[in-house]
Biotite code that builds the C-alpha atoms (Angstrom):
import biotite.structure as struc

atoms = struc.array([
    struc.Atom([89.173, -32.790, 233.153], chain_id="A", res_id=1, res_name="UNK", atom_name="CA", element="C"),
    struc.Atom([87.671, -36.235, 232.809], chain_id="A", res_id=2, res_name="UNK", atom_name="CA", element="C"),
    struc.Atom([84.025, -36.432, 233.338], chain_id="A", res_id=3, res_name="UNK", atom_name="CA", element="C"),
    struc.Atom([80.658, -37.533, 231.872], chain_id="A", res_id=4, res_name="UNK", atom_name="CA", element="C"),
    struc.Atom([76.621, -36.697, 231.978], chain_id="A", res_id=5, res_name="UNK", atom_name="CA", element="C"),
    struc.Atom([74.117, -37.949, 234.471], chain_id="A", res_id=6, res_name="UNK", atom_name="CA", element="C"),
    struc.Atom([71.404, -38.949, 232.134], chain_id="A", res_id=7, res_name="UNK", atom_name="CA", element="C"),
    struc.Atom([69.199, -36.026, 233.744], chain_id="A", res_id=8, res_name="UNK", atom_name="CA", element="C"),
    struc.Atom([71.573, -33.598, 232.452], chain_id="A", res_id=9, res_name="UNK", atom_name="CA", element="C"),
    struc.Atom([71.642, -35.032, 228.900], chain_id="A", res_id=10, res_name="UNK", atom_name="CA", element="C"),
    struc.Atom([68.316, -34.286, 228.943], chain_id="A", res_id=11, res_name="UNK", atom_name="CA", element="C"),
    struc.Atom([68.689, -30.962, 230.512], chain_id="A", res_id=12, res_name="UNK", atom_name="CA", element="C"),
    struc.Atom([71.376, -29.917, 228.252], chain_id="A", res_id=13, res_name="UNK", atom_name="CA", element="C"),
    struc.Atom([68.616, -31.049, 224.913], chain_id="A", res_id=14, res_name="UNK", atom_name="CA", element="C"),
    struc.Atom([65.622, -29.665, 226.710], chain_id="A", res_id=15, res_name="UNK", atom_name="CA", element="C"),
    struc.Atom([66.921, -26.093, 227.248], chain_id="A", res_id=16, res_name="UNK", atom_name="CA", element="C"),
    struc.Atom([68.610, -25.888, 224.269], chain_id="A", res_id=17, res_name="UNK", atom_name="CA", element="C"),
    struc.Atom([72.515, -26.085, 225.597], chain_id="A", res_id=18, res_name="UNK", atom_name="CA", element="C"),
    struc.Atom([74.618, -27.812, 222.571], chain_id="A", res_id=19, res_name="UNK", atom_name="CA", element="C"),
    struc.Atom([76.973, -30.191, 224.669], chain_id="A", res_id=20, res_name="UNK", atom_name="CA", element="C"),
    struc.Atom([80.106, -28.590, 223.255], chain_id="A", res_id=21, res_name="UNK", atom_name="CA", element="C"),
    struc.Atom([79.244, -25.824, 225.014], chain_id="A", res_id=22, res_name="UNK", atom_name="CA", element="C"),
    struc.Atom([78.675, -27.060, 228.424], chain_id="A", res_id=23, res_name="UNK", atom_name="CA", element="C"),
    struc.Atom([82.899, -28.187, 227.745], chain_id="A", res_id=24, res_name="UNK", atom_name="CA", element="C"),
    struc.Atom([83.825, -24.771, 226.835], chain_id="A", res_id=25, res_name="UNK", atom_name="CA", element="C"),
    struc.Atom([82.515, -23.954, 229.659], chain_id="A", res_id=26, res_name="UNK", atom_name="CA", element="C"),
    struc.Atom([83.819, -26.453, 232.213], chain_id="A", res_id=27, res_name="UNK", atom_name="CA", element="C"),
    struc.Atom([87.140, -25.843, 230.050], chain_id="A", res_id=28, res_name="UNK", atom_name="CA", element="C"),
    struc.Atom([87.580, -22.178, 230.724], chain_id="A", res_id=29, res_name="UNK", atom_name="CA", element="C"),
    struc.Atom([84.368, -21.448, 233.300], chain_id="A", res_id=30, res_name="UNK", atom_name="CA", element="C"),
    struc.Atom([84.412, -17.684, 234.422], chain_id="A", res_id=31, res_name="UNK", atom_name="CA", element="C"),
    struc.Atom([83.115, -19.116, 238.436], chain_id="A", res_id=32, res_name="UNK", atom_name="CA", element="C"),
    struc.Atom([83.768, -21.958, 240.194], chain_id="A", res_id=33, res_name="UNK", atom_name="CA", element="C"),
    struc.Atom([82.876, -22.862, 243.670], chain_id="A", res_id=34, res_name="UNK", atom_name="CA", element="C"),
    struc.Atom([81.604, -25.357, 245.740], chain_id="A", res_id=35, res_name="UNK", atom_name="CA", element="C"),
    struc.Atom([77.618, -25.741, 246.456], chain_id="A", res_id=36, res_name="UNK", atom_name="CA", element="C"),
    struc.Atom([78.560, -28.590, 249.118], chain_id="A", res_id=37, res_name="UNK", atom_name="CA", element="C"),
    struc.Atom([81.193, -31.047, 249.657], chain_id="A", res_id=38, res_name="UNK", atom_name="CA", element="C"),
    struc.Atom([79.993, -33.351, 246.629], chain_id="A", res_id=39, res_name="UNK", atom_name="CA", element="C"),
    struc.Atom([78.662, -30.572, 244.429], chain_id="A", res_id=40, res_name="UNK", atom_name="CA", element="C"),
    struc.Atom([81.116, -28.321, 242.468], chain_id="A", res_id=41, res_name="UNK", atom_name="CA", element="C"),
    struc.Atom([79.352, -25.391, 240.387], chain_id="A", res_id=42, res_name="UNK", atom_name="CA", element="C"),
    struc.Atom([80.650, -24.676, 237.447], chain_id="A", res_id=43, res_name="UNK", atom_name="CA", element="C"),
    struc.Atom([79.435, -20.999, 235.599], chain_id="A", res_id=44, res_name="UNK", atom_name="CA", element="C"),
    struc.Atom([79.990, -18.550, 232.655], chain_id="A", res_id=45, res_name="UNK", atom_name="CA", element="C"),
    struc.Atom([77.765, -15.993, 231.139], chain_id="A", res_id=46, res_name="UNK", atom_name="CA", element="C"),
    struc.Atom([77.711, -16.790, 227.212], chain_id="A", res_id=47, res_name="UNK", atom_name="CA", element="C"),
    struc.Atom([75.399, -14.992, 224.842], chain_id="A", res_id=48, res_name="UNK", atom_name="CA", element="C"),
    struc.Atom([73.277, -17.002, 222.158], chain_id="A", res_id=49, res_name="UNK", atom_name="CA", element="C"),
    struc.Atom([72.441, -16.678, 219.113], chain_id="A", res_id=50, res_name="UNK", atom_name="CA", element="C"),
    struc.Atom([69.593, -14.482, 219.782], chain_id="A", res_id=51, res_name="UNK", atom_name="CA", element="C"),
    struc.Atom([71.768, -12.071, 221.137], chain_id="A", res_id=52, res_name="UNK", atom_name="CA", element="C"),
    struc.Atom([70.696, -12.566, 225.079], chain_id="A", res_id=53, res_name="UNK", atom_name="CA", element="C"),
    struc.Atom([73.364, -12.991, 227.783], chain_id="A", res_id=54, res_name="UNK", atom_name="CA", element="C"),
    struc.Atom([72.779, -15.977, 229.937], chain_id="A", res_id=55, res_name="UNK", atom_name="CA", element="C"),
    struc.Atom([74.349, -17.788, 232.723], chain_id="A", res_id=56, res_name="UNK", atom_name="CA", element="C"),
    struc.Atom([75.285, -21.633, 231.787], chain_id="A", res_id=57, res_name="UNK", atom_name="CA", element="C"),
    struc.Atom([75.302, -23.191, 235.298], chain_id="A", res_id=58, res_name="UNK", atom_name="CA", element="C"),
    struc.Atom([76.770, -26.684, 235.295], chain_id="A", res_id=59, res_name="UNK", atom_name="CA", element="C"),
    struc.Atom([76.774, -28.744, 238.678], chain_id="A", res_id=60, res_name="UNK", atom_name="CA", element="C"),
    struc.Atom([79.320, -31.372, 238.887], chain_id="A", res_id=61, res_name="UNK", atom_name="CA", element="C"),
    struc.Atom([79.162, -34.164, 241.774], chain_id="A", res_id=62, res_name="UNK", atom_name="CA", element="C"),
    struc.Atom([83.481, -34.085, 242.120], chain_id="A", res_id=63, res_name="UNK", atom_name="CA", element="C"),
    struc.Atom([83.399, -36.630, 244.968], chain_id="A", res_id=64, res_name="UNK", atom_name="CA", element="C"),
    struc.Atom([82.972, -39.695, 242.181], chain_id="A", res_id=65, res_name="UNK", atom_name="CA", element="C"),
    struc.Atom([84.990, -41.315, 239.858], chain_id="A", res_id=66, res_name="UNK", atom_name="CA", element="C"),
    struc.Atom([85.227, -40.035, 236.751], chain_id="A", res_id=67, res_name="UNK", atom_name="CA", element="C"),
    struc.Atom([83.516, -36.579, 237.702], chain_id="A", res_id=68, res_name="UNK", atom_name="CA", element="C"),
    struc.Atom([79.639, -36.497, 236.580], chain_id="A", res_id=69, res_name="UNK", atom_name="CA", element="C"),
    struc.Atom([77.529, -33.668, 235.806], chain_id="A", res_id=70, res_name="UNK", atom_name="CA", element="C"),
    struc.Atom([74.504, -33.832, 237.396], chain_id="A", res_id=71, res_name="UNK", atom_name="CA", element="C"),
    struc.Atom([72.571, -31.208, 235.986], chain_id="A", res_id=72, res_name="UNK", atom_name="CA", element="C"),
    struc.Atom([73.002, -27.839, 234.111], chain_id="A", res_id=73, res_name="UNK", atom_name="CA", element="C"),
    struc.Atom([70.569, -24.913, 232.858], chain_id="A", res_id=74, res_name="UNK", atom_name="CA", element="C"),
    struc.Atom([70.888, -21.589, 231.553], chain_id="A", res_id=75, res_name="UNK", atom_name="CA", element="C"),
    struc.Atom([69.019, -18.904, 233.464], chain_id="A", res_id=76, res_name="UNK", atom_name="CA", element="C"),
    struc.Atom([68.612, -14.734, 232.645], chain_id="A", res_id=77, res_name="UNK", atom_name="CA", element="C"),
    struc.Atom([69.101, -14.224, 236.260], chain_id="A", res_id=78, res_name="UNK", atom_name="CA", element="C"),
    struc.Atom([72.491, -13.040, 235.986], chain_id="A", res_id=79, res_name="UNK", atom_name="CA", element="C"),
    struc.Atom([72.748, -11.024, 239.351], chain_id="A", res_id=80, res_name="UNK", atom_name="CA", element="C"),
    struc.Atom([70.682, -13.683, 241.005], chain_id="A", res_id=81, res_name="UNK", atom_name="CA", element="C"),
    struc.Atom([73.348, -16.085, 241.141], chain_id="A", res_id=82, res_name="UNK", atom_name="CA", element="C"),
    struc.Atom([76.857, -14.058, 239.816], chain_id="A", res_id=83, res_name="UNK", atom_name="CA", element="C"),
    struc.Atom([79.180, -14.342, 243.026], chain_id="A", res_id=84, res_name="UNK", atom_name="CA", element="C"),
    struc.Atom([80.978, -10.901, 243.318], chain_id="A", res_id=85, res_name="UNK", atom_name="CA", element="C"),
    struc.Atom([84.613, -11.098, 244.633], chain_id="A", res_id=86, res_name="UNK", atom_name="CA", element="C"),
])
């Protein structure tokens, strides 16, 4: 998938701590997808880190431009909060 960073999620991605080869592991093999709105793709997996936590990497793509762009992405503990059950 071709795509690139808004220049808020750059920043969101240093800020929080979210090594950029990891947000394209996870839009490479993401364990959710689904749409937020008709721009707005959401993109999630839960990965644990190095301190041994389980997180959710949320990563929201606007899909409605050309290439794709992420707009922003964050990692949150809130697992149940925002895990879609099937």
């Amino acid at each position: 998938m071709e795509f690139e960073f808004s220049h808020h999620a750059l920043e969101e991605s240093k800020k929080r701590g979210i090594p950029l080869e990891l947000v394209e592991a996870v839009l490479a093999n993401p364990q959710q997808v689904f749409k937020q709105n008709e721009a707005i793709t959401v993109y999630q997996s839960q990965v644990t880190f190095d301190n041994g936590k389980k997180y959710l990497i949320r990563i929201f793509m606007n899909t409605m431009v050309d290439p794709k762009k992420i707009v922003t992405l964050y990692r949150t503990s809130q697992i149940k909060r925002y895990w879609r059950v099937e």
